[in-house]
N, C-alpha and C positions, 0 to 999 in steps of 0.2 A: 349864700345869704348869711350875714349877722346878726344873732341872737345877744344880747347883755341881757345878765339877771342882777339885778341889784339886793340889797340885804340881806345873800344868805346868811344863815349861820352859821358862825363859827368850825360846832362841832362837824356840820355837813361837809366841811368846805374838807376837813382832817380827812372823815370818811371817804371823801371822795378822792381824794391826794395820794391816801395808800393804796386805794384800788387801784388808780392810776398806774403806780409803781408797781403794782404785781404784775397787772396786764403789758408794763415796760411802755406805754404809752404817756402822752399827757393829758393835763388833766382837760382840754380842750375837746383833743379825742373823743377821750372816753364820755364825757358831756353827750357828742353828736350820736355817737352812737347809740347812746340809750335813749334820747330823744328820738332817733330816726327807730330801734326798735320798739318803741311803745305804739309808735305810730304806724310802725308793720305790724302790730301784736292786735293792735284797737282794728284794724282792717281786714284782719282775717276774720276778730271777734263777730265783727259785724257781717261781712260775708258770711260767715256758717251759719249765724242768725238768720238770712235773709235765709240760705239753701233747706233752712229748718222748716219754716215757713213753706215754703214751694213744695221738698216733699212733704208737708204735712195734707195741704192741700192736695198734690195728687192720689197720696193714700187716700182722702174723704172721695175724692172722686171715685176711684177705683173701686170701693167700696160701696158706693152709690151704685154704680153701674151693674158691678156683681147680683148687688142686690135687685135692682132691675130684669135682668137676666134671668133671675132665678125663676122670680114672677112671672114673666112672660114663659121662663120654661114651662114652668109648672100650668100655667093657664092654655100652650097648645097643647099640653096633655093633655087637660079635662074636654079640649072642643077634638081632638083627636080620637078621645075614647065616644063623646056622645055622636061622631060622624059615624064610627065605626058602629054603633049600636044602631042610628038612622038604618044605616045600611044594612042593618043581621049578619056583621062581620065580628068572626073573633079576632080580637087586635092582633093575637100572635099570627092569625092566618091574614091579616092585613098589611100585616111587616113583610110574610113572605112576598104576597104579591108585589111590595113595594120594591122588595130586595129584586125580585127577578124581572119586571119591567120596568124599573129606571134606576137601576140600582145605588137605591139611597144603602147606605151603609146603617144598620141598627143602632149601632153604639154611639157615633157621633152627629148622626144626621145629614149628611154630607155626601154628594155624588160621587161614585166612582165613575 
């Protein structure tokens, strides 16, 4: 496609004539190129932006979640501790029998 710019200046037009001549190109060239990379430079800009965004939100989420988590941990411990008390069981002696007929694991909670 054909691009014209009409009324540069002057001095731009020098600036851009001796770049040309460094780079051994013309001054056409070097025009397209810097047009074509602003426009790869502005679309990445924007890209990272959006990626910024996305994980920012899944950090909130995760965050959320954790926090969730945490709650529920902490709240089947207290209905864990007062079953264990219903029952006149010490939790350490409730963990064993848990350990040895269905062998939840203590640490993580999780069946072997």
């Amino acid at each position: 496609m054909e691009i014209k710019i009409r009324d540069v200046d002057v001095r731009a037009v020098k600036v851009l004539d001796e770049e040309a001549k460094k780079q051994k190109v013309s001054r056409n060239i070097l025009l397209k190129r810097m047009v074509e990379d602003k426009v790869k430079f502005d679309g990445i800009k924007l890209a990272e932006k959006e990626l910024n965004v996305t994980v920012s939100q899944v950090a909130d989420g995760l965050e959320m979640t954790f926090k969730r988590l945490d709650h529920l941990e902490k709240r089947t411990l207290k209905l864990y501790l007062i079953l264990c008390d219903a029952l006149g069981l010490d939790p350490k002696e409730a963990d064993h029998i848990l350990e040895k007929t269905f062998g939840v694991d203590d640490v993580g909670g999780e069946l072997k």
